[in-house]
N, CA, C and O atoms as CSV, one atom per row, in Angstrom:
chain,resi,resn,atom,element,x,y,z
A,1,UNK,N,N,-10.074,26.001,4.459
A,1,UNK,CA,C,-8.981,25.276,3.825
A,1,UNK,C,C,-9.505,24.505,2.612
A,1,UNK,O,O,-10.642,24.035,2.585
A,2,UNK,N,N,-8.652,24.400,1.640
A,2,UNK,CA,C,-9.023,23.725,0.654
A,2,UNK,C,C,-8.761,22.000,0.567
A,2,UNK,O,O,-7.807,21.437,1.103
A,3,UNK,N,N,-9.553,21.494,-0.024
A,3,UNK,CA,C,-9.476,19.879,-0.114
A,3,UNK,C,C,-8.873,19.511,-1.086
A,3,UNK,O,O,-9.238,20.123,-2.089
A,4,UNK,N,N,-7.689,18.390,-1.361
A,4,UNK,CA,C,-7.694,18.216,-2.897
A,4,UNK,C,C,-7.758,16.753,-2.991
A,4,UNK,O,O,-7.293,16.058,-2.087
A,5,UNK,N,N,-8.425,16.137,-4.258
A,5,UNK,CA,C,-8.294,14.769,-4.159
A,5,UNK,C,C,-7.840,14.014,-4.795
A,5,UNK,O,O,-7.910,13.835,-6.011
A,6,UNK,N,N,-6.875,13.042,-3.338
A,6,UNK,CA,C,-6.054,12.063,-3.722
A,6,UNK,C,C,-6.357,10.781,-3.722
A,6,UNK,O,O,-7.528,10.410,-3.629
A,7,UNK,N,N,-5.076,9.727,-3.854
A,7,UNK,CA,C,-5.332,8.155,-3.784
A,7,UNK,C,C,-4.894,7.412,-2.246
A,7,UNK,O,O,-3.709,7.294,-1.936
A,8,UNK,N,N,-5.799,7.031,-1.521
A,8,UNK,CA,C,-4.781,6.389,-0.774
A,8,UNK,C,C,-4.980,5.323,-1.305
A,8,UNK,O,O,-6.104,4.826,-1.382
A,9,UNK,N,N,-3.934,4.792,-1.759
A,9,UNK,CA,C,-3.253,3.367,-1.736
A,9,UNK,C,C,-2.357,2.340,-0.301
A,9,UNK,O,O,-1.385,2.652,0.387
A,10,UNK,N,N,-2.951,1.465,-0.304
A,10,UNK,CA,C,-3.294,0.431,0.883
A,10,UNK,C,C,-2.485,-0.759,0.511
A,10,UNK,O,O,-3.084,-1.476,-0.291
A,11,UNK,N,N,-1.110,-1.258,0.906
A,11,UNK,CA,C,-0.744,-2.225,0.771
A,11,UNK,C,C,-0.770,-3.411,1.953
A,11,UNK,O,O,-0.398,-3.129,3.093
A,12,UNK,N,N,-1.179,-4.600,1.648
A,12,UNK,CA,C,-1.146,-5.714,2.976
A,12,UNK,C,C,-0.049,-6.455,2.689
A,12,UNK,O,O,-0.228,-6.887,1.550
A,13,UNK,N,N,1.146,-6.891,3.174
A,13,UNK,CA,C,2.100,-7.798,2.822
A,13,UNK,C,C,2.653,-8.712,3.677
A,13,UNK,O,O,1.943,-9.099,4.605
A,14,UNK,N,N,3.537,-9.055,3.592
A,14,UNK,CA,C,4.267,-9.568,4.418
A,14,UNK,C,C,5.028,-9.216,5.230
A,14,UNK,O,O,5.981,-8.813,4.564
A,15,UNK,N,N,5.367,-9.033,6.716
A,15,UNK,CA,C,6.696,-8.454,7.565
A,15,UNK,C,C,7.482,-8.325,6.843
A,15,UNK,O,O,7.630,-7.282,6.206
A,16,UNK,N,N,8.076,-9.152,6.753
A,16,UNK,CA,C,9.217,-9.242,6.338
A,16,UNK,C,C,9.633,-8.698,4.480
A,16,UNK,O,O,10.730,-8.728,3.923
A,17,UNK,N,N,8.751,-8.400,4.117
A,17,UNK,CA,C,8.808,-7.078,2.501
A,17,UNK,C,C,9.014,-5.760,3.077
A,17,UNK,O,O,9.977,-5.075,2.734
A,18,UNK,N,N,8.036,-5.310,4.062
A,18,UNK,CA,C,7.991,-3.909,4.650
A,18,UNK,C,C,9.767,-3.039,4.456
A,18,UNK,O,O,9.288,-1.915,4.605
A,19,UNK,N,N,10.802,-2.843,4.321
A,19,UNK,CA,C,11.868,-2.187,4.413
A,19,UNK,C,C,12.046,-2.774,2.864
A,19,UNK,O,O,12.452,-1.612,2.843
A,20,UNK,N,N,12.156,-3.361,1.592
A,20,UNK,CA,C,12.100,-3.359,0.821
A,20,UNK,C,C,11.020,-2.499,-0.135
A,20,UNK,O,O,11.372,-1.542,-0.824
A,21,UNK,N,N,9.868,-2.922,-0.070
A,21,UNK,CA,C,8.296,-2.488,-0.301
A,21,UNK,C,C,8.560,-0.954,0.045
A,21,UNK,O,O,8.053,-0.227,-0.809
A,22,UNK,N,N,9.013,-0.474,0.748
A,22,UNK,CA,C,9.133,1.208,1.627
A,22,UNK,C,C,10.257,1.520,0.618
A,22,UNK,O,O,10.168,2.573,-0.015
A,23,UNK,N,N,11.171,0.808,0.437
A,23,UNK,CA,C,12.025,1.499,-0.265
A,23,UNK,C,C,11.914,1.618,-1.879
A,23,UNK,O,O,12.692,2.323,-2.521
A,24,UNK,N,N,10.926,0.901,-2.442
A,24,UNK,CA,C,10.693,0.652,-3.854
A,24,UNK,C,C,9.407,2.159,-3.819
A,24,UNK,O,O,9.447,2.840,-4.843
A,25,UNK,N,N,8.632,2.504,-3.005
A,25,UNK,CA,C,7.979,3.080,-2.980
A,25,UNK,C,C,8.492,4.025,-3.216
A,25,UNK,O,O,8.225,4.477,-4.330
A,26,UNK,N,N,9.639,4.967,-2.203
A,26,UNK,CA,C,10.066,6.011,-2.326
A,26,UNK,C,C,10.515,5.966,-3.791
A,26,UNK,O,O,9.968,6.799,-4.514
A,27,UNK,N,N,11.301,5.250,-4.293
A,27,UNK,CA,C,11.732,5.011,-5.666
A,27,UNK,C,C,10.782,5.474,-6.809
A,27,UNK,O,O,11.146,5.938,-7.889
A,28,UNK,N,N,9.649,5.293,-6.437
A,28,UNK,CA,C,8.779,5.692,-7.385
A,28,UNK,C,C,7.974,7.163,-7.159
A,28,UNK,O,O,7.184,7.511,-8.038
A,29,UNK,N,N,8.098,7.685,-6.442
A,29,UNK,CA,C,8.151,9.099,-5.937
A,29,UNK,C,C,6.856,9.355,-4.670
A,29,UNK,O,O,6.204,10.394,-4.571
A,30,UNK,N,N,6.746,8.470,-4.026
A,30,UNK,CA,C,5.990,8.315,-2.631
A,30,UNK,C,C,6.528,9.324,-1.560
A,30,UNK,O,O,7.532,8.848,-1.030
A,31,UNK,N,N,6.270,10.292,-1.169
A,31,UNK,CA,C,6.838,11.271,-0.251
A,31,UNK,C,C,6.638,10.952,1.268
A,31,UNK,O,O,7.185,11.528,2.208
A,32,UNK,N,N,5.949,10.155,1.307
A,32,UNK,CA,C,5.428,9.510,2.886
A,32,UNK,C,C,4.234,8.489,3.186
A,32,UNK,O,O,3.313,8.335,2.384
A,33,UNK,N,N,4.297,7.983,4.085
A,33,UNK,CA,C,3.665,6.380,4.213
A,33,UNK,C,C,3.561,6.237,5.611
A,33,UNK,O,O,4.128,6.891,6.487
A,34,UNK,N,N,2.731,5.260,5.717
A,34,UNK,CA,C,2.309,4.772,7.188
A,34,UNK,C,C,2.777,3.460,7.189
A,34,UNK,O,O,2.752,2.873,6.108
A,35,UNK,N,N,3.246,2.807,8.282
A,35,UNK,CA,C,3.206,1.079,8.237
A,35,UNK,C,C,2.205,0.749,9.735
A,35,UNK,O,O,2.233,1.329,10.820
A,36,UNK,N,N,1.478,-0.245,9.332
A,36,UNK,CA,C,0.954,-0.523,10.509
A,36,UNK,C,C,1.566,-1.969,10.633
A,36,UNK,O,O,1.625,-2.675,9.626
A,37,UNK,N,N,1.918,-2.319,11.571
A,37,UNK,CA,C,1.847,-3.940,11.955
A,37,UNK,C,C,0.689,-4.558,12.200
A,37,UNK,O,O,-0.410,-4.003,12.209
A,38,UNK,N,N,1.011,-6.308,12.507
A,38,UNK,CA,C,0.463,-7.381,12.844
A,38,UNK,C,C,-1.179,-6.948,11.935
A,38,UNK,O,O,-1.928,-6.284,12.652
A,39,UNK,N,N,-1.530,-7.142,11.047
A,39,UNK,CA,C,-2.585,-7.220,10.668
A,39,UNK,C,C,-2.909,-8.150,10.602
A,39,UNK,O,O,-1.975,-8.951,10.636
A,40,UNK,N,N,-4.475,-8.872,10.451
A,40,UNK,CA,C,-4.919,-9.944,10.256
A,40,UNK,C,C,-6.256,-9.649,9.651
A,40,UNK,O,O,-6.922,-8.618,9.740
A,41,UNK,N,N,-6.582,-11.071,8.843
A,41,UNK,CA,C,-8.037,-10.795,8.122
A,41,UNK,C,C,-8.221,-12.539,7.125
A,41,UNK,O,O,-7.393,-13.406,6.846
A,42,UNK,N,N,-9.708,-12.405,6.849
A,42,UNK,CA,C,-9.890,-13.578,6.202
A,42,UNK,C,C,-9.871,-13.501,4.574
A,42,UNK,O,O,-10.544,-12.512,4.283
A,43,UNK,N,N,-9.520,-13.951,3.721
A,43,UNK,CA,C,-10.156,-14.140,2.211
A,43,UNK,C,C,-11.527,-14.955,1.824
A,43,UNK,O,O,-12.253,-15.479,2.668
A,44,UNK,N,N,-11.686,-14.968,0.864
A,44,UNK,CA,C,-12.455,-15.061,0.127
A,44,UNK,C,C,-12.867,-16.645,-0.034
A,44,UNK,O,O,-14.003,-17.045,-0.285
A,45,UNK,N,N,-11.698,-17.460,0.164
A,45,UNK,CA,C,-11.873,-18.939,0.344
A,45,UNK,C,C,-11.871,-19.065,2.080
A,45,UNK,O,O,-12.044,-20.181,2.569
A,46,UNK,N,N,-11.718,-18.170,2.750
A,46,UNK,CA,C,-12.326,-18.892,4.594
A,46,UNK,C,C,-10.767,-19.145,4.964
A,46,UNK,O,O,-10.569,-20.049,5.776
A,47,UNK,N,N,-9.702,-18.490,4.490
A,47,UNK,CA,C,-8.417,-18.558,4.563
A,47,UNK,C,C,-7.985,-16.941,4.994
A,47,UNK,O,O,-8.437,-15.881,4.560
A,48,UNK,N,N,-6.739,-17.243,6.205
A,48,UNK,CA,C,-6.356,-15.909,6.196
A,48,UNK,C,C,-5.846,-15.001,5.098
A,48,UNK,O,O,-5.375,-15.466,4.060
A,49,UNK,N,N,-5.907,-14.185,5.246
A,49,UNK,CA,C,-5.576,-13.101,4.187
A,49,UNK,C,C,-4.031,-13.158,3.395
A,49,UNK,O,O,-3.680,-12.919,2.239
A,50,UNK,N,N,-3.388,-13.553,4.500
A,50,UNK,CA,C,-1.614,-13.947,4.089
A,50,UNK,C,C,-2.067,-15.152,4.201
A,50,UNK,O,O,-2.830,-15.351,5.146
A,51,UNK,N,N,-1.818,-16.023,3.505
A,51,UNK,CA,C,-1.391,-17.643,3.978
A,51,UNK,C,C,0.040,-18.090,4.260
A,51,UNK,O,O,0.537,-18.952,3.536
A,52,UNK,N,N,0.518,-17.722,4.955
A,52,UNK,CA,C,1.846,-18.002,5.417
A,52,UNK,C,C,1.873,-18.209,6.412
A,52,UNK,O,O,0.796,-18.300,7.002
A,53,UNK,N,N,3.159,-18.403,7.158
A,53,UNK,CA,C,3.073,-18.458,9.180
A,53,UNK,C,C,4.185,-17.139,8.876
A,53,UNK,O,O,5.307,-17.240,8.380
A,54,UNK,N,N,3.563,-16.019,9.292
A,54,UNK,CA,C,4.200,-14.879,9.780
A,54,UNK,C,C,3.390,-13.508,9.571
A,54,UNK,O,O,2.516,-13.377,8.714
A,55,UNK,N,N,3.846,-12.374,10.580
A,55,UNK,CA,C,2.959,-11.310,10.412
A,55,UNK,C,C,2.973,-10.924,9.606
A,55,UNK,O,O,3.939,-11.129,8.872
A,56,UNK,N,N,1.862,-10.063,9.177
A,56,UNK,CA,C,1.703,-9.165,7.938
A,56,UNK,C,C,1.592,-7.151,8.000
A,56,UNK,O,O,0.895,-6.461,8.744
A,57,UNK,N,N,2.270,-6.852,7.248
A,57,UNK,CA,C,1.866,-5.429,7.580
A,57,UNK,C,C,0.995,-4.660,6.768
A,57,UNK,O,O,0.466,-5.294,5.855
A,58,UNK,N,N,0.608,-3.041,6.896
A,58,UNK,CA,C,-0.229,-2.373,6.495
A,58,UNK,C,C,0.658,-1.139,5.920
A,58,UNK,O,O,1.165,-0.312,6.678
A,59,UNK,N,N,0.816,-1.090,4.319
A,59,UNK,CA,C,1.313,0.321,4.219
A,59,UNK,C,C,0.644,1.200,3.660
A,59,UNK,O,O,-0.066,0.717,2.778
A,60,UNK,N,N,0.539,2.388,3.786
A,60,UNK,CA,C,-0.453,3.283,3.370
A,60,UNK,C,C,-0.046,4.535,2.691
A,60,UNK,O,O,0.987,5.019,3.154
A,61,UNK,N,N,-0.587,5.177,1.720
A,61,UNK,CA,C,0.502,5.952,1.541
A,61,UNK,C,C,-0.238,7.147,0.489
A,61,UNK,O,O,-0.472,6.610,-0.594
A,62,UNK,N,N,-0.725,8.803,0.510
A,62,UNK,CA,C,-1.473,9.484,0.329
A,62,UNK,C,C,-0.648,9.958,-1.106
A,62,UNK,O,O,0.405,10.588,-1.005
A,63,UNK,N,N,-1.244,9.585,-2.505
A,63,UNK,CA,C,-0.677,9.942,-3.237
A,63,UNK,C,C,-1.149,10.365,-4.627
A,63,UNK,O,O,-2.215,9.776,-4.802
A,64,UNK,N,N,-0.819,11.210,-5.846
A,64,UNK,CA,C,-1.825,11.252,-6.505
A,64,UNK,C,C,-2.309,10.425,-7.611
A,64,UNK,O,O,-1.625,9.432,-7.862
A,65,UNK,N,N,-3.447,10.653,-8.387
A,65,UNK,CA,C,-4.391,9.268,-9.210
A,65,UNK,C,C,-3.006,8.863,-9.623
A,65,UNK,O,O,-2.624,7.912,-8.941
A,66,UNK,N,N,-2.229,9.215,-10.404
A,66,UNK,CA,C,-1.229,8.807,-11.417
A,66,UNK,C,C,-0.399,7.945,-11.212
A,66,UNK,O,O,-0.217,6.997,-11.975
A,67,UNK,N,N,0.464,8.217,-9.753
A,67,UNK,CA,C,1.031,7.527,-8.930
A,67,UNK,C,C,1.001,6.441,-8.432
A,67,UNK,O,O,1.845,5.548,-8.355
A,68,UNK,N,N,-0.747,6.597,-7.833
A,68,UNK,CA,C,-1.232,5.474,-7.435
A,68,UNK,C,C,-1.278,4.409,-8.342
A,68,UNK,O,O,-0.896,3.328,-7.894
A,69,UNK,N,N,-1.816,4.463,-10.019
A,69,UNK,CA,C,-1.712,3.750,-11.070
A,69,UNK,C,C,-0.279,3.085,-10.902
A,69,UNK,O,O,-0.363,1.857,-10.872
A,70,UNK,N,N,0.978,3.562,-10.789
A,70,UNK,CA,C,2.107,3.100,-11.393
A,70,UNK,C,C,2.352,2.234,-10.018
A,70,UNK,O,O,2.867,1.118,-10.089
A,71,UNK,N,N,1.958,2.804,-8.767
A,71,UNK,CA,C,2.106,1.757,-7.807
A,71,UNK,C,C,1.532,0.371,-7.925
A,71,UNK,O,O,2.162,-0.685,-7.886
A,72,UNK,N,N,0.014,0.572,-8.102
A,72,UNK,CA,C,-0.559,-0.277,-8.180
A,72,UNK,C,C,-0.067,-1.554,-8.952
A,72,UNK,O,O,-0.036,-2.667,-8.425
A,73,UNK,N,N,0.425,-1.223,-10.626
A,73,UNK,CA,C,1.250,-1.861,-11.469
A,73,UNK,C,C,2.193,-2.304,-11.284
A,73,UNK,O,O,2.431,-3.291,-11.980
A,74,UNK,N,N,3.362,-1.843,-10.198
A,74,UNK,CA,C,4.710,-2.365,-9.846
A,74,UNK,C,C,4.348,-3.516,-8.742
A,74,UNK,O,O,5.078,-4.506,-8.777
A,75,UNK,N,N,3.317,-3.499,-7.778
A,75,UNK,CA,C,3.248,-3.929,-6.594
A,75,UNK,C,C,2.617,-5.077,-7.704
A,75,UNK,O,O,3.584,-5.834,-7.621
A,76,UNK,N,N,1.970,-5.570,-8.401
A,76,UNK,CA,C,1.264,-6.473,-9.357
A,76,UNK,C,C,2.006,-7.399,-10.018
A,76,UNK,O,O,1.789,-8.607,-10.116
A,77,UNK,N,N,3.205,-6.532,-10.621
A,77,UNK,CA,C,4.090,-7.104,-11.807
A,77,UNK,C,C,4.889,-8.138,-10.728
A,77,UNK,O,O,4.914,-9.368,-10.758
A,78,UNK,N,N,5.773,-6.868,-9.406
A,78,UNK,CA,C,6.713,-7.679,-9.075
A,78,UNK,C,C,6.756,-8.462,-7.827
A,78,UNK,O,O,7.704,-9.042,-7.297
A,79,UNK,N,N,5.329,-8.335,-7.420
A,79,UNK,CA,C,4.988,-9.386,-6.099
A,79,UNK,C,C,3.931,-10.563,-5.880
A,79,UNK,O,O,3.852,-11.386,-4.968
A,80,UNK,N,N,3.212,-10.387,-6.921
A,80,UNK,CA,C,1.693,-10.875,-6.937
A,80,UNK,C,C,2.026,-12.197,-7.141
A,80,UNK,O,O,1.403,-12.946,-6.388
A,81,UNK,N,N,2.937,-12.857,-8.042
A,81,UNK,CA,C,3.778,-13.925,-8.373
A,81,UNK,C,C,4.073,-14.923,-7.368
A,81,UNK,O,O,3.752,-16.110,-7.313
A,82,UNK,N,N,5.044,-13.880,-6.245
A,82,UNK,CA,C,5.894,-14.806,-5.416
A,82,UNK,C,C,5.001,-14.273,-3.834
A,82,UNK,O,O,4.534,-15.180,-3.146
A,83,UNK,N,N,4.911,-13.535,-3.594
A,83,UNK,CA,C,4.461,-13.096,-2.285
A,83,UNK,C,C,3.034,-12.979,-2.186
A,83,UNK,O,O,2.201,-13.110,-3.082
A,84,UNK,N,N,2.839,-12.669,-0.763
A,84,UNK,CA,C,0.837,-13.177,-0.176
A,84,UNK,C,C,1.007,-11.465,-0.028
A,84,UNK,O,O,1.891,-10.977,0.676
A,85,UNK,N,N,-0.014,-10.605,-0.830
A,85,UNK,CA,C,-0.158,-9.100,-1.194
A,85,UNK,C,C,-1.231,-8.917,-1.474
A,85,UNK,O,O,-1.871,-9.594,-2.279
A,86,UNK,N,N,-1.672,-7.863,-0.797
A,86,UNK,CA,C,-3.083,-7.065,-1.129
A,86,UNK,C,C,-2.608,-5.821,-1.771
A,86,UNK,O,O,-1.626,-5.332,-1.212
A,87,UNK,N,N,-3.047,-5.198,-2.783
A,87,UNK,CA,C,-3.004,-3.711,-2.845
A,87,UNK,C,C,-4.380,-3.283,-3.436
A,87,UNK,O,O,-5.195,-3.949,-4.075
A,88,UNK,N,N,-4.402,-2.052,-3.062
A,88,UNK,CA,C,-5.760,-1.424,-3.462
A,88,UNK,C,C,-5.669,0.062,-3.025
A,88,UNK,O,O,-4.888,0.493,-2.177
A,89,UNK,N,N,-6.607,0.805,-3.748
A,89,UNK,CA,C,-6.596,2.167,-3.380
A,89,UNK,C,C,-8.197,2.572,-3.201
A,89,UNK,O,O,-9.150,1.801,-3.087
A,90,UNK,N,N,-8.194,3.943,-3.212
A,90,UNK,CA,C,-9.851,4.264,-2.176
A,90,UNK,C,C,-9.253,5.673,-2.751
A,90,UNK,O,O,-8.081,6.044,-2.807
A,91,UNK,N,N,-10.687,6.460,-3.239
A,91,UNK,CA,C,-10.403,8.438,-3.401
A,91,UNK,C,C,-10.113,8.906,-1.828
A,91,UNK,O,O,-10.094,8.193,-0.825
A,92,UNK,N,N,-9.889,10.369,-1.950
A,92,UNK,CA,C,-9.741,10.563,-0.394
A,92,UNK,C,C,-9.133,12.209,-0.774
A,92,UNK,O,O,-8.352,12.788,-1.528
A,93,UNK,N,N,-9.979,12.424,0.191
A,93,UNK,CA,C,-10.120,14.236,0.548
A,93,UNK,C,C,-9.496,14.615,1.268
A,93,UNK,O,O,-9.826,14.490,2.448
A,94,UNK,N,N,-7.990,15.427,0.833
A,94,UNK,CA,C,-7.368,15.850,1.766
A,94,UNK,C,C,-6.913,17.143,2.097
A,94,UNK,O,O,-7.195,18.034,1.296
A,95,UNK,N,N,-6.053,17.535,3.443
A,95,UNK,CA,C,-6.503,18.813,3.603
A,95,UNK,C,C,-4.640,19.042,3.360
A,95,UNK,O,O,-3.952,18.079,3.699
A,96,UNK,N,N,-3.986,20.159,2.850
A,96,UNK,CA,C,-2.379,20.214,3.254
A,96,UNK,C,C,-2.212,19.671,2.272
A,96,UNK,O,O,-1.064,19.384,2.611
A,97,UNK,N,N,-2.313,19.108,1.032
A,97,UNK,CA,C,-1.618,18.614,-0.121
A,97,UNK,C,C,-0.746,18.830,-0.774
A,97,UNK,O,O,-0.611,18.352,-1.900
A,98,UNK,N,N,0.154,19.697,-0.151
A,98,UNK,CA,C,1.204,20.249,-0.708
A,98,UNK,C,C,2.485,18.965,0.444
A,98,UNK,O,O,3.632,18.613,0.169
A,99,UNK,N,N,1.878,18.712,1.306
A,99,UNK,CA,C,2.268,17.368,1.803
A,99,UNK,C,C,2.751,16.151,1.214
A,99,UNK,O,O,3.791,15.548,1.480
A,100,UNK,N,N,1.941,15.895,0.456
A,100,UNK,CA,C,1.903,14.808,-0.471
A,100,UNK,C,C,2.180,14.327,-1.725
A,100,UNK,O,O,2.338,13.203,-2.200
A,101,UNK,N,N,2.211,16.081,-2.383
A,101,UNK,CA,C,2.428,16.108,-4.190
A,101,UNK,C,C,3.900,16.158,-4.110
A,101,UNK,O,O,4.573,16.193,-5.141
């Protein structure tokens, strides 16, 4: 089988974004995604990762370089402001990419 390589892009947010965040995604041509719940983790100042009181989720989502760019940029412009958000992406070798494009 052949490999082709994509972006996963990794969002951490807030519960309560997840059904917004999912739907801005598809909007931008995301064909499928993972959500994980209840995440937790520390920053960089010895502070949790969200500083808020509420869970945070994990969205994930296999897509290509280009994509990932314009995600990356929307999740920046229109959350980084007001909401506690991680995004980031990682290369990644995948198998079935006709899945994903």
């Amino acid at each position: 089988m052949q490999k082709t390589r994509l972006k996963l892009v990794t969002i951490i947010t807030e519960a309560i974004l997840e059904d917004r965040m999912v739907r801005e995604l598809k909007q931008l041509g995301v064909r499928g995604y993972t959500v994980t719940g209840e995440v937790r983790g520390e920053g960089t100042r010895g502070l949790p990762t969200v500083d808020f009181d509420g869970q945070s989720v994990r969205i994930e989502t296999l897509v290509g370089h280009e994509l990932a760019d314009q995600i990356m940029a929307y999740v920046a412009e229109n959350y980084f402001a007001d909401y506690a958000v991680i995004v980031y992406s990682l290369d990644a070798e995948v198998l079935r990419s006709e899945k994903y494009l």
